[in-house]
ROLUMVEX-925309 format. One record per residue (C-alpha): residue in three letters; x, y, z. Coordinates in steps of 0.5 Angstrom, whole numbers, plus 500, padded with zeros to 3 digits. Layout:
<rs>
ALAXYZ;...
</rs>
This chain:
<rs>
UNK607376595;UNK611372591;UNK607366591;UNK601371590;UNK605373583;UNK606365581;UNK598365581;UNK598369577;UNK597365570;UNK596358570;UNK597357562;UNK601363559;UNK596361552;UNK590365556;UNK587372556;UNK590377561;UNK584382558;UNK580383564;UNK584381570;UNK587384576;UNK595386575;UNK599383580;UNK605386584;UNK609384588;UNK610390592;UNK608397593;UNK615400592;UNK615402585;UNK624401586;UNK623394587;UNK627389581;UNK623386578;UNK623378579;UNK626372574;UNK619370574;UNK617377570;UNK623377566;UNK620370564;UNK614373562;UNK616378560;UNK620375554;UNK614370553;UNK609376551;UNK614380547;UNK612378540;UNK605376538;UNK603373532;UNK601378528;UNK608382529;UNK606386534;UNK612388541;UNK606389547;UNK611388552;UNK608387559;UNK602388562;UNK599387555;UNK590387555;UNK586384549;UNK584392547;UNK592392545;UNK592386542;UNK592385534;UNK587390533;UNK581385535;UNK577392538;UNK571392534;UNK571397528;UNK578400531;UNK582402526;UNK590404527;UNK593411527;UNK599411523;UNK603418521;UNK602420514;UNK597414512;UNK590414513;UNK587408516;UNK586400514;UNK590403508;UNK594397504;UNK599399506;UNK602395513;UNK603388512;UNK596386515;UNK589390516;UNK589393523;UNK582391525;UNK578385526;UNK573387520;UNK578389516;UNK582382517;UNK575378516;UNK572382510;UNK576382503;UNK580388501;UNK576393497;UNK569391500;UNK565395504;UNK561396510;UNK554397510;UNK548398514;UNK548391517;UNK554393520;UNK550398526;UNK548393530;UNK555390531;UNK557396533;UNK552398538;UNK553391542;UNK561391541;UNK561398543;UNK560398551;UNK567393551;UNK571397548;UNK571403551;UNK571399558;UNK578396557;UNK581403554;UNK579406561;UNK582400565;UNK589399561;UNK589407561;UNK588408568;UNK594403570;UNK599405565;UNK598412568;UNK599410575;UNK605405574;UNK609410569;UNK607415575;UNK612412580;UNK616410575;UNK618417573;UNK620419581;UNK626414582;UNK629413576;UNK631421574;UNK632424568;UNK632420562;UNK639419560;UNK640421552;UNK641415548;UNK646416542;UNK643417535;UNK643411530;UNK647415526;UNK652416532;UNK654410533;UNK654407525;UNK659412524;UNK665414529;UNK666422531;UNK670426526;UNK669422519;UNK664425514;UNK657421514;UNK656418508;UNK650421503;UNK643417504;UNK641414499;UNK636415493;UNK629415496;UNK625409492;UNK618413490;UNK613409493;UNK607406490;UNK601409488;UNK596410494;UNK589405492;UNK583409496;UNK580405500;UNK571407500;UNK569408506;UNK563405509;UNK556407510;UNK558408517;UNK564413516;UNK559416510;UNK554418515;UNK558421519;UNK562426514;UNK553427512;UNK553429521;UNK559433521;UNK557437515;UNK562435511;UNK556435505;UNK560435498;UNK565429501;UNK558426503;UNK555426497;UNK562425493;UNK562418496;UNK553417495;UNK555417488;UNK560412489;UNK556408492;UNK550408487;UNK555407482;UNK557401485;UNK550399486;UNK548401479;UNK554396477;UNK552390481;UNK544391478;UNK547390471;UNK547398470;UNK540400470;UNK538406473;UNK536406480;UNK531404483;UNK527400487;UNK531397493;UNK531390491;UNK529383497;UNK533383505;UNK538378502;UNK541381495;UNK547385496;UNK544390491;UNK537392494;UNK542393500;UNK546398498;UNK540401494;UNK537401501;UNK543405504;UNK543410498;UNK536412499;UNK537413506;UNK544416506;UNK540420501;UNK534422506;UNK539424512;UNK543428506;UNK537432505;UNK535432513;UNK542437513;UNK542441507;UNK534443509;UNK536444517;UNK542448514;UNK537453509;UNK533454515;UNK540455521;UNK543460515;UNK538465514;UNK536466521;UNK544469521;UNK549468525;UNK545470532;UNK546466539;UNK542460537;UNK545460530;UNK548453528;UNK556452528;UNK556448522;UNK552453519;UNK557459516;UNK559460509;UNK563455508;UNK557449510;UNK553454505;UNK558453500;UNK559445500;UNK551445500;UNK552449493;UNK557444492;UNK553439492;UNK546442489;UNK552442483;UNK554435483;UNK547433484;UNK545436478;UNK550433475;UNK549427476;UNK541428474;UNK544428468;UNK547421467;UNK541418471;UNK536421466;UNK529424466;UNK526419470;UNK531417475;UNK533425476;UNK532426484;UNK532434482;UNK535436489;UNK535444486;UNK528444486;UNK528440492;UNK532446495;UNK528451492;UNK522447496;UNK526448502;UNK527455501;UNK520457500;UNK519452507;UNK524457511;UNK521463508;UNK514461510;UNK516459517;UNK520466517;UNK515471516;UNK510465520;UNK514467526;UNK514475525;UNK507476524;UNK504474530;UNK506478535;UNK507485531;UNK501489535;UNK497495531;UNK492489528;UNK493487520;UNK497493519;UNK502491524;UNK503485522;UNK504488515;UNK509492517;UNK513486521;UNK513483514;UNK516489511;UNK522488516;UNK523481516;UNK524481508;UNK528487509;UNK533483514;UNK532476511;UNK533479503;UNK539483507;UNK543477509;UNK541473502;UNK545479498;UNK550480504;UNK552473506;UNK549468503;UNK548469496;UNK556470495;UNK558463497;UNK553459493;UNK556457485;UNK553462480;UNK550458476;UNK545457481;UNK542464482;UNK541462489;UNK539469490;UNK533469485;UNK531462488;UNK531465496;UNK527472492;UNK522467489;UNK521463495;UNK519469500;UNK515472494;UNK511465494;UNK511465502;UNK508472502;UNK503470497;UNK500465501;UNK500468507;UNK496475504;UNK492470500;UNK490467507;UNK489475510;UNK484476504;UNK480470504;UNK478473512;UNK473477512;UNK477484514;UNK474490517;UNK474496512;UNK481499516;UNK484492515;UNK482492507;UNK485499506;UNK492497509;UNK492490504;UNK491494498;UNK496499500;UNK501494502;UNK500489496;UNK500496491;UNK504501494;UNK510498500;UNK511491498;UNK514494490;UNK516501493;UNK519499499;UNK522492499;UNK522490492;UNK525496490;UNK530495495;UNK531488492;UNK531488485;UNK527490480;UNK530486475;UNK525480477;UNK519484477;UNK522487470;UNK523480467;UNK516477469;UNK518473474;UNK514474480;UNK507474479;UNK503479483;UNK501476490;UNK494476489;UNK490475483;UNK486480479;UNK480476482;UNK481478489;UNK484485489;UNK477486484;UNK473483491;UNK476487496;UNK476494492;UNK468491490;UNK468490499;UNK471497500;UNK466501495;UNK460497498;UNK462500506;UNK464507504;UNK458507501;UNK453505506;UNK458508512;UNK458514509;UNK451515507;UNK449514515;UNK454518517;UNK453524513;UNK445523515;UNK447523522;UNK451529522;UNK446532518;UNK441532523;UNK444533529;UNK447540526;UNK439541523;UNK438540531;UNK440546533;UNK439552527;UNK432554530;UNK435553537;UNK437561541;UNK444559541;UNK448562536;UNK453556534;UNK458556529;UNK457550525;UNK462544523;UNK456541519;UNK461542512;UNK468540516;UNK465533518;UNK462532511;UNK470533507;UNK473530514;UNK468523512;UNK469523506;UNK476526504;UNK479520508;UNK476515503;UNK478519497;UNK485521500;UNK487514501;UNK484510496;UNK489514490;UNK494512494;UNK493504492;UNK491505485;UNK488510480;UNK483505478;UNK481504485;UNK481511487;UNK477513481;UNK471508484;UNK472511490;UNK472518487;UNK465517483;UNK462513490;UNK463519495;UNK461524489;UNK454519489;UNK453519497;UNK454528497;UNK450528492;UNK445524496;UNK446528502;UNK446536499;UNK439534496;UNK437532503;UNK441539506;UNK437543500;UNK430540504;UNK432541511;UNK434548509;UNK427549506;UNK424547511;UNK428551516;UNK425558513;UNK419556512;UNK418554519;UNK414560522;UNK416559529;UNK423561526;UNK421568524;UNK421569533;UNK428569532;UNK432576533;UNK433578526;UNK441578528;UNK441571531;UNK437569523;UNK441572519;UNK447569523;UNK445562522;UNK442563515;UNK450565513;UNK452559516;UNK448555512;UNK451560506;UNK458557508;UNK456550507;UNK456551500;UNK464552498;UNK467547501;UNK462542499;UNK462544491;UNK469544492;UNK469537493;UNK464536489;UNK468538482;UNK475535485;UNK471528486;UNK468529479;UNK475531476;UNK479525479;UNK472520478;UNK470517472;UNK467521466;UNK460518468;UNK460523475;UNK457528471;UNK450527474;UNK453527480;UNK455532480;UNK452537477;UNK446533482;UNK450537488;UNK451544484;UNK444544483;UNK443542490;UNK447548493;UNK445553488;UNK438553491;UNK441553498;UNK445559496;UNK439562492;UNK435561497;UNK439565503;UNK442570499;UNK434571497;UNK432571505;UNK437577507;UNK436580502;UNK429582503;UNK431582511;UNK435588508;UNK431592503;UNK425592508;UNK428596513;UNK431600506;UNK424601503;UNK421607506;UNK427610504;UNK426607497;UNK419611497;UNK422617499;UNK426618492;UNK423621485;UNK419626489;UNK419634489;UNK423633495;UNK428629493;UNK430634488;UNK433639493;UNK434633499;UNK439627499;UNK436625505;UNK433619503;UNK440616499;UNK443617505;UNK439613509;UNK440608504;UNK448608503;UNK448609511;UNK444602512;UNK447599507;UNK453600509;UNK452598516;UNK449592514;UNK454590511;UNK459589516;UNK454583519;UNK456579512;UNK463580512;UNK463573516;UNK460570509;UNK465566505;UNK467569499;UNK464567493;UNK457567496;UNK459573499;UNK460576492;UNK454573489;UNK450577495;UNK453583494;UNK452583486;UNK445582488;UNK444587493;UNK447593487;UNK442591483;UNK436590487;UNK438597491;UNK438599483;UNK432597481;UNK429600486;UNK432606485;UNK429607478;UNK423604480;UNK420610482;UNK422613476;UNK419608471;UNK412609475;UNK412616472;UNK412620479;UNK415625475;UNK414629470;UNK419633466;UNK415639463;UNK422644462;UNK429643460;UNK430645466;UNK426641470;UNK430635466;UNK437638467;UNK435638474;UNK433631474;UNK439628470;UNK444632474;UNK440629481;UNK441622477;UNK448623476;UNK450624483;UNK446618486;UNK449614481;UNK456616483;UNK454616491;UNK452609490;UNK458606485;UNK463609491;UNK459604495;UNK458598492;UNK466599491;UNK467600498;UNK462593499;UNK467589493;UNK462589489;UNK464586482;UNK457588478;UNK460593474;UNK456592469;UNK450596473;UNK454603474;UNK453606467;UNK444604468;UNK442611471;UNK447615468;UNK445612461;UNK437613463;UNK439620465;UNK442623459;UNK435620455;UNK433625460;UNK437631459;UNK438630451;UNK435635447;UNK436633439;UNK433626436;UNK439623434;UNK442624441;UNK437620444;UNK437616438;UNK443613439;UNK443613448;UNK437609447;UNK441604442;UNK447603447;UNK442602453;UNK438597449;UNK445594446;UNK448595455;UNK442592457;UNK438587453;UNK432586457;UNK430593456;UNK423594453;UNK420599448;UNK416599453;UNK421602458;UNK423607453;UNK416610452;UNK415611459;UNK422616459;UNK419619453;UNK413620457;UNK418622464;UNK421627459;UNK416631455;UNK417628449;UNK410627446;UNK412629439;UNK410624434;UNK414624429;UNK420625434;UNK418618438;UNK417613433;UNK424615430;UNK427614438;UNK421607439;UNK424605432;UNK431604435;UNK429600441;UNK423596435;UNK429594431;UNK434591436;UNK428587439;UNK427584432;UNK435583432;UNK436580438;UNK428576437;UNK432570437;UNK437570442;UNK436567449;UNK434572455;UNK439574460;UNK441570466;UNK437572472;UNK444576475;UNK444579469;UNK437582469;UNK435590471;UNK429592466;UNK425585467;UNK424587475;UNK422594473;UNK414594472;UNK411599467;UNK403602468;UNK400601462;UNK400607458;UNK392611458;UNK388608453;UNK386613446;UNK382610440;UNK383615435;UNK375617433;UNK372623430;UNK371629434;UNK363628434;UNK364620437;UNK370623442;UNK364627445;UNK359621446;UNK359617453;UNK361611454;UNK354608455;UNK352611448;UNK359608445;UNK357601447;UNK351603444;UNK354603437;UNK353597432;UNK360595431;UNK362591424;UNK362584426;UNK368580424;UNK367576418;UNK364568419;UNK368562417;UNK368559409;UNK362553411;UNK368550405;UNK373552409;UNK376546414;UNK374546421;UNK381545423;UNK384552418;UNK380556421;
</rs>
């Protein structure tokens, strides 16, 4: 073992790096040999000071690892203040001169050396101090410097005053060490030393602003080039750092990505911006805008990412984008806004920028051809949701200040409201037809079926005028004036089908109460579908009148025409107790006025299922038609009052019809109150004796009911007895004057009409001729040379005469 030992080394000048340490025993107690103690003593000082004592390797040796600083307590490394620098670069490199980019290479060959030689020279020493420790025992307690100085019991002498050493010199780090803080998101440190360094290059170009990196072999184009390329890893991290932190603080969430990296990032977008100050216009590298860019980017990917996946189609979708703004603004107010500068106004950049992102994707949306549903969720979305439900909750001091503009033109939202008029009005108009002749199938069918007809037609078209108000006024008035243009369209075809309908012969074989049922269904279709007529012309535009007014008078007609149908189904069963009044028998017998309140009132019961606004118009008509024709017969002269008895007897019968007849129509809802006073006003013309008494009951009759002719006063004169000629033209005088009056006003509605369906006979024929030409016969009157009317004037014009 010995000898092996003295063979360890042949020149005590060689390196021991890299060799095979060589004992000479395994037993760690044995005493080491003169031969090491000789080695020993010659190792112990290097030449640059250092004390390696045994076993040194090239690794522990004058610091020659490669960009290997020393770790000295309380001073940072390669600092001025040891006696030499403790790396080999460092010793190579004149102080104050820093490493640059060129310096990688040298690290990536130099590096696998070093690590190899710490492994080796930390394994030995660990193993030797190991055994060591075992045989040795406790380590004794040495006595303190200040111990053996001054002896046991004597007072220490006061240290002395401490000498304040020289200020620090800072060393500038190298591009290495610059881009290492850049990955450990120390980024306000990183960028402080960018600065640094294009000072230092701005000041060894001849101070000019920064630009393009210079040839390989100038020092400045060098550090121009390591400033861009700081710059651009710089930008790298604060970009993956905008996207880490408003993804939130989940699982996959960065470490360095918190609300201290967020601060530095402020840190240095305000450094920056400073520093754009100095460099001027043209040379300003405008890292805030860069920043807001970055933001937008984030956004985009963010609402990218939640839209795909939402089910429900385009309204899905949205909804999803309604949620991802709602957290994604949530954790820019909570977290992130607070940690940036308040100068910057970071949370109106991130509002801005997820604005822009959402702009972009509903701008690509709407250049798609949507379906209909698709359009309407849009429009509804971008109108109502988006300012309502997300900027609302966000902040509306932005949209109040004009900063973010609409997210989509006027242009576009014209063309998609133009796209939804246009298939509302083609999809409605099928609709309703093919709903039309599917419920026209089955009006002349056996079955009696209730019919929906109306109910389809508002459920069609109230789920367009219901949600288009909901986006916009203007929208929903364009919507309105279309669905009012497409029912109008459909009642005109409803009014011609319900024509033909009753004009069919084939549907006379129906049962009168199967026809009288489907004729009131037909009646119900009018309400519902004029209220939704007026409600659509109210909410459109004033030119929805002819619309309108188009639908009304579609219905009408429909309306008219049924009333017109059941009543005459009515008063044929009632007409031969109609022509049984006005008789001698009916003087003594209420027996034709009780078949007519008995069948009307049975008849009745089957219109209760009419709605009731036609059902009112119905029963209005059918008081006055059954009044009419109660006084029909009156006026046709079947009797003849030659008495005052006669006439009382008359008048009184009268009188208890009349009332017999308003108990009716009062049980029936009859609101044509205008009709009970007719027959009691007709019966006191009858019963009256004195000529200014009937004077004035015929000028409150002429007044009550303005279609009354002199005519019909004449034939009462007539019914009465009253053939006086003096009394008659004073009474026909009356009804001669208030037609004069009233020549030039307009007749009564047809509702309003009584005495206009009354027909009179035209009076006997009398010519007033003496008594001899009285005597004569017809055939010797004709014979008579009757006076010839005057000729015309040859001077006169043909056109006067």
């Amino acid at each position: 073992m010995p000898i092996l030992k003295s063979l360890g080394l042949a020149d005590s000048k060689m390196s021991r790096a890299g060799t095979l340490p060589l004992r000479s025993s395994r037993n760690p107690f044995e005493e080491a040999s003169g031969l090491e103690e000789e080695e020993a003593g010659e190792l112990e000082t290097l030449p640059n000071g250092t004390s390696c004592r045994r076993r040194a390797t090239l690794e522990k040796l004058a610091g020659l690892a490669p960009f290997r600083l020393g770790r000295t307590p309380g001073r940072r490394a390669g600092s001025p203040g040891d006696g030499q620098p403790r790396s080999f670069l460092g010793r190579v490199l004149t102080p104050g001169i820093r490493r640059s980019s060129a310096d990688f290479g040298l690290l990536a060959r130099l590096q696998g050396t070093r690590a190899q030689g710490d492994e080796e020279a930390a394994g030995e020493a660990a193993r030797r101090l190991a055994f060591l420790r075992l045989g040795r025992g406790p380590k004794p307690r040495r006595a303190s410097l200040a111990e053996r100085v001054v002896p046991a019991g004597e007072a220490a002498p006061e240290p002395p005053p401490k000498v304040p050493e020289p200020p620090k010199i800072k060393e500038p780090l190298s591009v290495l060490e610059i881009l290492s803080l850049i990955q450990q998101r120390e980024l306000a440190r990183a960028d402080e030393h960018i600065l640094e360094l294009e000072a230092e290059e701005l000041a060894s170009s001849g101070g000019g602003a920064p630009g393009p990196p210079k040839a390989e072999g100038a020092g400045g184009g060098r550090r121009a080039r390591d400033v861009a390329l700081l710059y651009e890893a710089l930008q790298r991290e604060l970009w993956a750092l905008v996207r880490e932190t408003l993804a939130g603080p989940g699982p996959g969430a960065s470490a360095g990505a918190g609300p201290g990296a967020v601060a530095q990032l402020g840190q240095v977008l305000v450094q920056e911006e400073a520093a754009d100050g100095r460099r001027g216009p043209e040379a300003a590298r405008k890292l805030r805008a860069r920043w807001a860019e970055a933001v937008a980017r984030a956004a985009r990917e963010r609402l990218e990412a939640a839209a795909p996946g939402a089910p429900g189609g385009l309204a899905g979708q949205l909804e999803a984008l309604r949620g991802r703004l709602l957290e994604d603004m949530g954790v820019v107010r909570g977290r992130l806004a607070p940690s940036y500068p308040a100068g910057l106004g970071a949370f109106g950049v991130y509002l801005r920028g997820y604005h822009g992102a959402l702009a972009e994707w509903i701008g690509a949306a709407a250049r798609r051809r949507l379906p209909l549903a698709d359009r309407y969720a849009l429009l509804h979305w971008h109108n109502q949701v988006y300012p309502r439900e997300v900027l609302g909750l966000v902040d509306m001091v932005a949209l109040e200040n004009g900063e973010l503009e609409p997210l989509l033109s006027p242009g576009t939202l014209r063309g998609l409201e133009d796209e939804c008029v246009t298939d509302v009005k083609a999809q409605t108009r099928a609709a309703l037809l093919r709903v039309l002749q599917e419920d026209a199938g089955h009006w002349a069918g056996a079955e009696d079926r209730c019919s929906s007809l109306a109910q389809d037609v508002c459920e069609l078209l109230e789920e367009h005028t219901e949600r288009a108000p909901r986006i916009s006024q203007e929208f929903g008035e364009r919507m309105a004036h279309c669905c009012l243009g497409g029912l109008a369209e459909f009642l005109q075809s409803f009014q011609q089908r319900v024509e033909r309908f009753h004009e069919n012969p084939g549907v006379r074989e129906l049962l009168p109460d199967t026809y009288i049922s489907r004729t009131i269904s037909l009646v119900n279709c009018g309400p519902p579908l004029r209220a939704l007529a007026e409600r659509l012309a109210r909410v459109g535009p004033p030119e929805s009148e002819p619309a309108r007014e188009a639908a009304a008078s579609a219905l009408d007609r429909v309306t008219r025409l049924c009333h017109r149908i059941l009543t005459d189904l009515l008063f044929q069963e009632l007409q031969p107790h109609f022509s049984k009044l006005m008789r001698r028998k009916w003087l003594s017998s209420s027996e034709a006025l009780d078949g007519i309140v008995g069948t009307l009132g049975a008849k009745a019961l089957a219109l209760r299922r009419m709605q009731d606004e036609p059902y009112q118009e119905l029963v209005a008509e059918l008081h006055r038609r059954a009044l009419v024709e109660y006084v029909r017969p009156l006026f046709r002269g079947r009797l003849r009052c030659g008495s005052a008895r006669t006439r009382s007897r008359v008048a009184g019968r009268l009188r208890e019809d009349a009332a017999q007849l308003q108990r009716l129509f009062r049980r029936l809802e009859s609101q044509a109150s205008w009709l009970d006073a007719v027959v009691p006003r007709l019966a006191e013309v009858l019963h009256l004796e004195d000529t200014p008494s009937i004077q004035m009951e015929v000028g409150m009759l002429v007044r009550d009911y303005p279609d009354i002719r002199r005519k019909h006063v004449a034939a009462l004169l007539d019914i009465r007895g009253l053939h006086h000629t003096v009394a008659r033209h004073e009474i026909l005088a009356v009804a001669r004057d208030l037609e004069l009056s009233e020549g030039g006003t307009l007749s009564p509605p047809r509702d309003r009409a009584f005495f206009a369906d009354i027909p009179v006979p035209r009076p006997p024929f009398c010519l007033s001729l003496p008594l001899f030409l009285g005597r004569l016969s017809l055939s010797r009157l004709a014979c008579l040379p009757w006076p010839r009317p005057p000729s015309p004037s040859p001077s006169r014009p043909r056109a006067q005469h």
